[in-house]
N, C-alpha and C positions, 0 to 999 in steps of 0.2 A: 348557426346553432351547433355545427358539427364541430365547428374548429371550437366553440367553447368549452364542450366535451372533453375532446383531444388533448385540451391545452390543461384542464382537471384533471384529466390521466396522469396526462406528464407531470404535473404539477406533485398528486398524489405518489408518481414512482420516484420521482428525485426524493421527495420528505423521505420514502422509506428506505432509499439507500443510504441518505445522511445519516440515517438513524441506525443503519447496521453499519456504515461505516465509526459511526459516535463508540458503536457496542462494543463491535472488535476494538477499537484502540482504547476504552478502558478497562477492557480485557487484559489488553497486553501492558497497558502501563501500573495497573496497580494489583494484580495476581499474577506477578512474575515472580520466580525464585533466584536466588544468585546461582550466576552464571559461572563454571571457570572453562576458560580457551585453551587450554594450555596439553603441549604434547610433553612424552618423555622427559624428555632433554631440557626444555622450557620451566619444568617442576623442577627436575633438579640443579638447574642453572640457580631459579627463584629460591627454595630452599635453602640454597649457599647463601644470597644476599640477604635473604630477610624479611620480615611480614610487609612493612610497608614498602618497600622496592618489589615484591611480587606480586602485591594489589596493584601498584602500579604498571606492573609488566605487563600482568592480565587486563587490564584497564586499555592500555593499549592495543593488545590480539585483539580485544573484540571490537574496538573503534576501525581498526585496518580491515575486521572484517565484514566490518559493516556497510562499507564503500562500493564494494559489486553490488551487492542484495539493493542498494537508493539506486545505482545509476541502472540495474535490469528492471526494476519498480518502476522511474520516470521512465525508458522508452515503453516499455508495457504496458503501462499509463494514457502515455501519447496515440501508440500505435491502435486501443481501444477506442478511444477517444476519436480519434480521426474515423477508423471503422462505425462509429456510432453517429456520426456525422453525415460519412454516405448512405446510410440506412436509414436516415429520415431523409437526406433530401430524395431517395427511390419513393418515399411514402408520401412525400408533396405532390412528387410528377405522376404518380400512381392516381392519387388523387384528383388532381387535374385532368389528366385525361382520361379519367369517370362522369368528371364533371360535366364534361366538353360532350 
């Protein structure tokens, strides 16, 4: 009966991380503002060339800088993920030898 419980818990905190994870990302995909990347020198470079090769320039900053922020996100990801892994198996053997 106990692990039916436990396994409802979990059952019940996964749905509601999904659900704040669901929130933030519609958050961020559809009340977002335009963006612009761009330093000094980058404006006035883009400027010289022109509305659409500076959309483009800017299009590019923010793709190049968006490559750290995914790859610190997946190990951070990982590295929780694994930590949350050895934190129930403590809560299995904890278990058990309550059992016992």
């Amino acid at each position: 009966m106990f692990s039916l419980t436990y396994a409802a818990v979990t059952l019940h905190s996964k749905m509601k991380q999904f659900l704040n994870i669901l929130l933030v990302l519609f958050l961020l995909l559809f009340i977002s503002t335009a963006v612009e990347a761009q330093c000094a020198v980058c404006t006035k470079t883009s400027s010289q060339l022109g509305e659409k090769p500076a959309q483009g320039m800017n299009a590019a900053i923010l793709y190049l800088m968006m490559m750290p922020f995914a790859i610190v996100g997946f190990i951070g990801y990982r590295w929780w993920k694994g930590n949350k892994k050895l934190e129930q198996e403590e809560i299995r053997n904890q278990q058990q030898a309550n059992d016992q």
